[in-house]
Structure formats: structure tokens, C-alpha cells
Biopython code that builds the backbone (N, CA, C, O; Angstrom):
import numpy as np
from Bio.PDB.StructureBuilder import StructureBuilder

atoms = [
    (1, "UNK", "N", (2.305, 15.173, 0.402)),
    (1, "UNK", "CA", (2.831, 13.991, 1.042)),
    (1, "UNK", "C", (3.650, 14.333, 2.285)),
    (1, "UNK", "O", (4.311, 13.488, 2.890)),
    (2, "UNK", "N", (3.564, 15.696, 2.653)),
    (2, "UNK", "CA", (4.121, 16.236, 3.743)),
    (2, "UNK", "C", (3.695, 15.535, 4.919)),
    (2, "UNK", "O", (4.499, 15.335, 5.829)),
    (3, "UNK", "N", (2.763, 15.226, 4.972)),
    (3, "UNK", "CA", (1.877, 14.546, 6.064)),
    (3, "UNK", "C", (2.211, 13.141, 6.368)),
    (3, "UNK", "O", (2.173, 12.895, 7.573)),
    (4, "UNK", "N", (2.571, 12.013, 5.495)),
    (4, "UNK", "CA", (3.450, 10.881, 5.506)),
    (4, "UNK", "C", (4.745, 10.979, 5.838)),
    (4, "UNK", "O", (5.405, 10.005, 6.200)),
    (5, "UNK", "N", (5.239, 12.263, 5.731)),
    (5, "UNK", "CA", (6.661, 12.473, 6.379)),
    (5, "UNK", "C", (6.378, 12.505, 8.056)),
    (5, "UNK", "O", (6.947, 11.857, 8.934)),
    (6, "UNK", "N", (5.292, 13.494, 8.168)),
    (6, "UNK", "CA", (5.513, 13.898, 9.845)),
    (6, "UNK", "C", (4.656, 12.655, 10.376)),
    (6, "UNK", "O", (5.072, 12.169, 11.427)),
    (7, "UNK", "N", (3.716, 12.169, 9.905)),
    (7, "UNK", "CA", (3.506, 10.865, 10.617)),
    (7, "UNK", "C", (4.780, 10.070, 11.105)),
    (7, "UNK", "O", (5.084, 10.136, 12.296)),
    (8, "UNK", "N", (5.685, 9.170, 10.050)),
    (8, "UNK", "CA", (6.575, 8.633, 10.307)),
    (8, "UNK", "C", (7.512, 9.525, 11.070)),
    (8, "UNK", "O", (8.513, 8.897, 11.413)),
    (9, "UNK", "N", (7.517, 10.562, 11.383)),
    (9, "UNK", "CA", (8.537, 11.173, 12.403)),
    (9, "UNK", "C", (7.922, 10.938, 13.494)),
    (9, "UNK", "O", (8.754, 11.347, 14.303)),
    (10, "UNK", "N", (7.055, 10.571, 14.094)),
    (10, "UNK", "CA", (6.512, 10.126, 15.458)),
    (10, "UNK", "C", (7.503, 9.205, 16.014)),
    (10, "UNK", "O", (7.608, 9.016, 17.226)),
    (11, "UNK", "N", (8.252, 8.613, 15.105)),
    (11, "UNK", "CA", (9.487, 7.398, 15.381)),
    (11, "UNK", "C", (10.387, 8.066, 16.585)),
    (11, "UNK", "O", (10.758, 7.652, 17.684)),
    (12, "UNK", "N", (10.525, 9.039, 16.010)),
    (12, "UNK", "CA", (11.687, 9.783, 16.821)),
    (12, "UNK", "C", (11.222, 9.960, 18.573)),
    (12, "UNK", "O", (11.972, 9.915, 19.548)),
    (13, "UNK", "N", (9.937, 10.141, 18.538)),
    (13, "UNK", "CA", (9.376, 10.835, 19.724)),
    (13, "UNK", "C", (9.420, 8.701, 20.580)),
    (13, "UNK", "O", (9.740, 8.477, 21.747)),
    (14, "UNK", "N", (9.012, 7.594, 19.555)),
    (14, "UNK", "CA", (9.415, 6.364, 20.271)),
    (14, "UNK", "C", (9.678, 5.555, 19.370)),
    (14, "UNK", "O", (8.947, 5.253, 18.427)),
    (15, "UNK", "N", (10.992, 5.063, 19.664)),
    (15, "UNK", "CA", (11.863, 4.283, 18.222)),
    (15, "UNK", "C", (11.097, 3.000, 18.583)),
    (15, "UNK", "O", (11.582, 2.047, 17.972)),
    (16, "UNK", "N", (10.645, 2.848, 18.928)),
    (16, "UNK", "CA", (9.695, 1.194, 18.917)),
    (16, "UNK", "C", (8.477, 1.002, 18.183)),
    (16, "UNK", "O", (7.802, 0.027, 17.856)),
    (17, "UNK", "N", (8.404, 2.435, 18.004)),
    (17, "UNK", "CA", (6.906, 2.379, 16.754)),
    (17, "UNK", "C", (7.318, 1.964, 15.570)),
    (17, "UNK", "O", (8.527, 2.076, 15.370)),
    (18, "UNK", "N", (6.597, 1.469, 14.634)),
    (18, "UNK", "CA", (6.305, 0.726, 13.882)),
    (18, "UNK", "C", (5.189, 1.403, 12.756)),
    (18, "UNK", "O", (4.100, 1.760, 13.206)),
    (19, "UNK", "N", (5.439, 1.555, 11.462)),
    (19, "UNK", "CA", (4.365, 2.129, 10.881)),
    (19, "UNK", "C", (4.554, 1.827, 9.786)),
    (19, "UNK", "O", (5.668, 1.826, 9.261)),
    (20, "UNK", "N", (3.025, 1.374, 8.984)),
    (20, "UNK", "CA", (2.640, 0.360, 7.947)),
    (20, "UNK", "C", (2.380, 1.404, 6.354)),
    (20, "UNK", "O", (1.953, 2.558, 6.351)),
    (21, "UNK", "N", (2.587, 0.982, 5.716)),
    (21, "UNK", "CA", (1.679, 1.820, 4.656)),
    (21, "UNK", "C", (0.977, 1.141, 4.399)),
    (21, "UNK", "O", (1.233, -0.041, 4.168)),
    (22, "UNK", "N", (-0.469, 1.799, 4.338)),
    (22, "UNK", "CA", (-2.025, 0.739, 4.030)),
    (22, "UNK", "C", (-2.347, 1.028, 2.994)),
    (22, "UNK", "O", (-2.226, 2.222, 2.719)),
    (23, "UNK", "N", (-2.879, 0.140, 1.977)),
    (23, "UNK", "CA", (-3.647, 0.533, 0.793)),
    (23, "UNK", "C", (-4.747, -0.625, 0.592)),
    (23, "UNK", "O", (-4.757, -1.853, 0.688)),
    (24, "UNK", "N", (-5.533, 0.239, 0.312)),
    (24, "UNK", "CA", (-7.224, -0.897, 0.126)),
    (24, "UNK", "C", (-8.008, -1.055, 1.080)),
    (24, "UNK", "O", (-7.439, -0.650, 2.094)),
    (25, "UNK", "N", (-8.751, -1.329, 1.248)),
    (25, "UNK", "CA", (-9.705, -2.041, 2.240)),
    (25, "UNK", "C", (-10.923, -2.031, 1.536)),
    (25, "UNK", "O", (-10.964, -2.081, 0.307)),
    (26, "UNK", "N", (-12.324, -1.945, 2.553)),
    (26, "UNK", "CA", (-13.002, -2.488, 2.559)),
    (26, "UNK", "C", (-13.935, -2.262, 1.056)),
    (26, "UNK", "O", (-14.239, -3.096, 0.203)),
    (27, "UNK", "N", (-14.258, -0.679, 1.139)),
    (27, "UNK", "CA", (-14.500, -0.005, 0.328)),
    (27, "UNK", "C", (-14.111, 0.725, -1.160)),
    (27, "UNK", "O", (-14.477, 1.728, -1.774)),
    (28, "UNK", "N", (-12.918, -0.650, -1.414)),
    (28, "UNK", "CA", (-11.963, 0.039, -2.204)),
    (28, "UNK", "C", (-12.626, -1.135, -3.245)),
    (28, "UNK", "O", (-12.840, -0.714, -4.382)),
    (29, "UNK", "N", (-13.013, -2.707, -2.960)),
    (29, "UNK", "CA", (-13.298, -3.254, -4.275)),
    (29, "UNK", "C", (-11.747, -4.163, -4.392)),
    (29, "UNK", "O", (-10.669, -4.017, -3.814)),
    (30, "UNK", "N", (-12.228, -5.128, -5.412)),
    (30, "UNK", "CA", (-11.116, -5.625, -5.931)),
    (30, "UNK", "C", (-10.640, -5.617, -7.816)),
    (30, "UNK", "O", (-9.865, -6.374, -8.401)),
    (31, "UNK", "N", (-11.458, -4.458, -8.359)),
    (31, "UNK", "CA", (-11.595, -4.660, -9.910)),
    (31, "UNK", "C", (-9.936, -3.759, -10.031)),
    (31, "UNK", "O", (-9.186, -4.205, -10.899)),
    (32, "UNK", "N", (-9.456, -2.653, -9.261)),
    (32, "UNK", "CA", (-8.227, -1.893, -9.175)),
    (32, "UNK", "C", (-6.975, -2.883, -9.000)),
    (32, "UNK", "O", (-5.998, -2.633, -9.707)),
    (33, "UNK", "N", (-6.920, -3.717, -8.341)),
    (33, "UNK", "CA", (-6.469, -4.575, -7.702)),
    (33, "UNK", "C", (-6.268, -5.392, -8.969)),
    (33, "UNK", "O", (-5.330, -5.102, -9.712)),
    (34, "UNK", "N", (-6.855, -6.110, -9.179)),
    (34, "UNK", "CA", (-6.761, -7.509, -10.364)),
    (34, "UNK", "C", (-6.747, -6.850, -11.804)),
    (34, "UNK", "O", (-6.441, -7.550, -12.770)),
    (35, "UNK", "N", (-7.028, -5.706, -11.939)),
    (35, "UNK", "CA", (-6.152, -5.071, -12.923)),
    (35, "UNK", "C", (-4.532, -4.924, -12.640)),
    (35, "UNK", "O", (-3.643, -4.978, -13.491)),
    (36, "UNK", "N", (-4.455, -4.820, -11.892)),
    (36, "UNK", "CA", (-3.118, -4.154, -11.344)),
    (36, "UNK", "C", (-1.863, -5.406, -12.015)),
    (36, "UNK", "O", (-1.097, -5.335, -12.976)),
    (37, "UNK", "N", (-2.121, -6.512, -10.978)),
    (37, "UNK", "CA", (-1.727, -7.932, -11.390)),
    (37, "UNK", "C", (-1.917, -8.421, -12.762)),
    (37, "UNK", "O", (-0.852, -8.983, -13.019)),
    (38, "UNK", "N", (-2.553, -8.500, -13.604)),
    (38, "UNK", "CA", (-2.839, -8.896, -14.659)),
    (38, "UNK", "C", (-2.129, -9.445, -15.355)),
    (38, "UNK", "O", (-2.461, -10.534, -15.824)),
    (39, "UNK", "N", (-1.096, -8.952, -15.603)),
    (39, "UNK", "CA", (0.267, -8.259, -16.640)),
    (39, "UNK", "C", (1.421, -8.208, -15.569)),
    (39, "UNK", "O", (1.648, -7.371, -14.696)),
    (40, "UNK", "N", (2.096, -9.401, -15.920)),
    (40, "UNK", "CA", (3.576, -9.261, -14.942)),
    (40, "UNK", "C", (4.263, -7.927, -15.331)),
    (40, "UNK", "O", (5.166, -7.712, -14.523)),
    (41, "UNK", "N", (4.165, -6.862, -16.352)),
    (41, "UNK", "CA", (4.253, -5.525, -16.314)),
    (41, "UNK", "C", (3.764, -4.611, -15.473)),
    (41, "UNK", "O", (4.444, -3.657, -15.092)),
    (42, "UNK", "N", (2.692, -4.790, -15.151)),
    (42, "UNK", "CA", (1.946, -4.269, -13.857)),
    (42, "UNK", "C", (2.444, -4.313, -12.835)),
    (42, "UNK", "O", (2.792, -3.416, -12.067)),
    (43, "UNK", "N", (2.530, -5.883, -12.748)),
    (43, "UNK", "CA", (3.125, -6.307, -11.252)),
    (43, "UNK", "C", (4.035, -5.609, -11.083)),
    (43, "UNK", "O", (3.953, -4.646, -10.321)),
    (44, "UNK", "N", (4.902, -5.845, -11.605)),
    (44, "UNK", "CA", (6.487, -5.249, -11.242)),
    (44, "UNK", "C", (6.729, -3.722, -11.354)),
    (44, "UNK", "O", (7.718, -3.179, -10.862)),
    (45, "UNK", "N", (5.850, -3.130, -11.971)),
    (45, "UNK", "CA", (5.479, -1.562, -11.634)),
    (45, "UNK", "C", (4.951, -1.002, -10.178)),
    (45, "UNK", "O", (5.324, 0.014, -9.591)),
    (46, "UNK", "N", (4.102, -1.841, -9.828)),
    (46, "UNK", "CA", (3.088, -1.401, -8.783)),
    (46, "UNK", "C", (4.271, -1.527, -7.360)),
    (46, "UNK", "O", (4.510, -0.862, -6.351)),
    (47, "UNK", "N", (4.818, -2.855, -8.031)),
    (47, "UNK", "CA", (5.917, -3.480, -6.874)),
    (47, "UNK", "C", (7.015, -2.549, -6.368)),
    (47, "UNK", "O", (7.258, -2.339, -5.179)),
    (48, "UNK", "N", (7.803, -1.889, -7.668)),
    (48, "UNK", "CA", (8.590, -0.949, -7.164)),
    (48, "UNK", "C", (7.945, -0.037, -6.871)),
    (48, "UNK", "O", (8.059, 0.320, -5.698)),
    (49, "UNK", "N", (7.027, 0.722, -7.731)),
    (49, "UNK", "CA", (6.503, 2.382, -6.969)),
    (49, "UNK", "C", (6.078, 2.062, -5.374)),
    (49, "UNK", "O", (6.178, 2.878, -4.457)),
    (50, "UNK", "N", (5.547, 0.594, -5.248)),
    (50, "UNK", "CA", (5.365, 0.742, -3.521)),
    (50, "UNK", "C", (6.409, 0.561, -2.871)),
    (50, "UNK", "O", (6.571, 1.156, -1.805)),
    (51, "UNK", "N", (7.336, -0.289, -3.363)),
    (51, "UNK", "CA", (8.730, -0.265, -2.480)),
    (51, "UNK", "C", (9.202, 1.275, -2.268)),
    (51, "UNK", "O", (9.269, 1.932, -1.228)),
    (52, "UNK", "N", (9.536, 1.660, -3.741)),
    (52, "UNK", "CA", (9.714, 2.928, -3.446)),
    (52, "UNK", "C", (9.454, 3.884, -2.484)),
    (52, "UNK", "O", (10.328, 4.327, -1.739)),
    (53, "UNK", "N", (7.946, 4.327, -2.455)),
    (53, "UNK", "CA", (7.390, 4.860, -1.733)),
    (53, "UNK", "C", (7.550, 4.196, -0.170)),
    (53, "UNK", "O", (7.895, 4.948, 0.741)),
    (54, "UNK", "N", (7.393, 3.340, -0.009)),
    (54, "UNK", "CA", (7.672, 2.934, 1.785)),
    (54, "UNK", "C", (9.105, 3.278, 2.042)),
    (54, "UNK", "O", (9.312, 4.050, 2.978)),
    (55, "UNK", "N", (9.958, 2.904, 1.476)),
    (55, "UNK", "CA", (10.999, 3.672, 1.276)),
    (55, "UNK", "C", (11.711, 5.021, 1.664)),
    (55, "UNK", "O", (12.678, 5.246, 2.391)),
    (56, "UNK", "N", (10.789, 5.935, 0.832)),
    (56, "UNK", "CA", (11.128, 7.404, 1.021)),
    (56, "UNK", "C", (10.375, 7.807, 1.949)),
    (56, "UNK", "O", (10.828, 8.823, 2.476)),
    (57, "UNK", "N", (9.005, 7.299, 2.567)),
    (57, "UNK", "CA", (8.491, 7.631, 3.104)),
    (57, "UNK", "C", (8.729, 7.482, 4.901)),
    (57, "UNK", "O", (7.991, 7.881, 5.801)),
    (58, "UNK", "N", (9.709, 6.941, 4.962)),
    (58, "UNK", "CA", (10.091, 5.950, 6.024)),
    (58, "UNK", "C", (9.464, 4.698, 6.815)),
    (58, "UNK", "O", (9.881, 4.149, 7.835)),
    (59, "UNK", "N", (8.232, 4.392, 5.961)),
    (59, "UNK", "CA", (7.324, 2.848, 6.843)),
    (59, "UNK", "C", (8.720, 1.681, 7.055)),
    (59, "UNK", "O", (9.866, 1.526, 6.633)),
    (60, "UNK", "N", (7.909, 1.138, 7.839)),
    (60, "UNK", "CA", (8.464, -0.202, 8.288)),
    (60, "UNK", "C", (7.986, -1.475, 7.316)),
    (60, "UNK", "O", (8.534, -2.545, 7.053)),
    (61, "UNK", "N", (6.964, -0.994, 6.982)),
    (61, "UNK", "CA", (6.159, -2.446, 5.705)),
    (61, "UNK", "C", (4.813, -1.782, 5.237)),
    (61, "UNK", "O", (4.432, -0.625, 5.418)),
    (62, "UNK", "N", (4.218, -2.781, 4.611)),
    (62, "UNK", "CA", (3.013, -2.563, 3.875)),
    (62, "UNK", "C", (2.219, -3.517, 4.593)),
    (62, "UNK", "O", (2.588, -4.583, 5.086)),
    (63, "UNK", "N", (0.575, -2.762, 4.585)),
    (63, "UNK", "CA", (-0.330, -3.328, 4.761)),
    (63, "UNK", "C", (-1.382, -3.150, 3.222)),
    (63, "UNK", "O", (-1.920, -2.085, 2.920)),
    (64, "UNK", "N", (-1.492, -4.372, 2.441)),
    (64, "UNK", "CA", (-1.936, -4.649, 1.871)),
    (64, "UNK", "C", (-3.320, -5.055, 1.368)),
    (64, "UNK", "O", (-3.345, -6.055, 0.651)),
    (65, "UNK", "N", (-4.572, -4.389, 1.651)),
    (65, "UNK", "CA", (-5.750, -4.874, 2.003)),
    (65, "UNK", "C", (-6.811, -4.939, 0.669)),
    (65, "UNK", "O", (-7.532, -4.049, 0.217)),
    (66, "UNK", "N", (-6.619, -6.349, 0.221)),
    (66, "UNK", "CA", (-7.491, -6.803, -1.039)),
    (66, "UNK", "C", (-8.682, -7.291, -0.455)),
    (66, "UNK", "O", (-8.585, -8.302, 0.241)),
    (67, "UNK", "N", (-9.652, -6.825, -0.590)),
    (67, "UNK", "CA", (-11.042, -7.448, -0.339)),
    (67, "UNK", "C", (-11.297, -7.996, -1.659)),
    (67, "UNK", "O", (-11.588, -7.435, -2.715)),
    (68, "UNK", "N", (-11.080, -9.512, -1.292)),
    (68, "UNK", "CA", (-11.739, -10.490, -2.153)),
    (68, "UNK", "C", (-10.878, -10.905, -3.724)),
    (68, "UNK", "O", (-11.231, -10.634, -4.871)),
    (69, "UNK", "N", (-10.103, -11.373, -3.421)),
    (69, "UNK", "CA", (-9.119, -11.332, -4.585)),
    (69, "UNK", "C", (-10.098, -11.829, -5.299)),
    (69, "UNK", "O", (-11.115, -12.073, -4.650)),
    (70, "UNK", "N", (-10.142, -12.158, -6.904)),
    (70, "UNK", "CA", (-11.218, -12.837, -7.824)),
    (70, "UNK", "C", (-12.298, -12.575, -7.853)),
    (70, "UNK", "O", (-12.985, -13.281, -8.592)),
    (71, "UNK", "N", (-12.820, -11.734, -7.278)),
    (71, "UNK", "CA", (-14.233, -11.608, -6.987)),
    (71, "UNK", "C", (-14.567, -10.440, -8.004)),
    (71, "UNK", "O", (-13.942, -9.380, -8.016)),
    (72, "UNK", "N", (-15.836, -10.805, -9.031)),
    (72, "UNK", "CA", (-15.753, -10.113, -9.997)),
    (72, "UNK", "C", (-17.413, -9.531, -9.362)),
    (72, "UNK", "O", (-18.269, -10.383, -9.125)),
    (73, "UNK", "N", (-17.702, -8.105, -9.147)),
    (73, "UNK", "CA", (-18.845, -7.184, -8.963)),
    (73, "UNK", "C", (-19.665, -7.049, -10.085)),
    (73, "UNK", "O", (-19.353, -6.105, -10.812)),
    (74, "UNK", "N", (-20.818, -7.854, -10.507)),
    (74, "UNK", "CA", (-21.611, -6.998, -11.506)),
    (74, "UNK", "C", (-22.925, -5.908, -11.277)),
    (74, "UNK", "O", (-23.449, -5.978, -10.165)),
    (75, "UNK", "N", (-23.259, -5.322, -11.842)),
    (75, "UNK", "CA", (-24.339, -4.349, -11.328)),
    (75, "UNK", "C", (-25.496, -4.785, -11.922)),
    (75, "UNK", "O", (-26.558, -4.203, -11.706)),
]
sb = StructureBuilder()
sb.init_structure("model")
sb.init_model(0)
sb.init_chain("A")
sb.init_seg("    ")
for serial, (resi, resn, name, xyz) in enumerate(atoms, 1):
    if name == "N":
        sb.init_residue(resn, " ", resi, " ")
    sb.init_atom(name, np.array(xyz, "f"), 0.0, 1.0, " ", f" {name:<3s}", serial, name[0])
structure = sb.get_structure()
């Protein structure tokens, strides 16, 4: 996670940057996701370990990327 440190040190080089933590997109599905939520136990797990993590990591916010909330994939 060394690498999330020196990213966010780019700040230093211009304090006007801005940097997101991303999780999900396109290719990620939404079955991880709506597990996650399920269970207000979940929720509030997932909630702090990401606070957390943006946190220590130094982001400015989260980028959150659910493709397709509800959307159930069958094969």
C-alpha cells in the first residue's frame, strides 16, 4: 500500500490536487456489492474500513462505482 501513500504525496508537489479512492467499475459486477449491503452489519463494516482507509491513506473522498445496483447476472 506503499504506492497509495506516494500517489497521495503528489499533494505536496500541488496542494490543489484532489484525489479520490475508486472502487468498482465496470468490470467489477454488482453481486460483491449487494452482498456487501445486505446486512446493516455489512454496511457499517464496509463503511468504516473505507472511511478508514481514505483516511490513512490521505484521499480527499471516495469514488464509488456500482454498475447496476439490483441487477442480478445469471449464466
Amino acid at each position: 500500500m506503499l504506492l497509495l501513500l506516494r500517489f497521495n504525496a503528489l499533494k505536496g508537489y500541488n496542494p490543489d490536487l484532489k484525489t479520490l479512492l475508486a472502487i468498482g467499475g465496470w468490470n467489477e459486477g454488482s453481486t460483491a456489492y449487494s452482498e456487501m449491503v445486505k446486512y446493516s452489519s455489512r454496511r457499517a463494516k464496509s463503511i468504516q474500513s473505507t472511511v478508514d482507509m481514505v483516511t490513512y491513506y490521505g484521499f480527499d473522498g471516495l469514488d464509488l462505482d456500482w454498475e447496476y445496483p439490483g441487477f442480478v447476472y445469471y449464466l
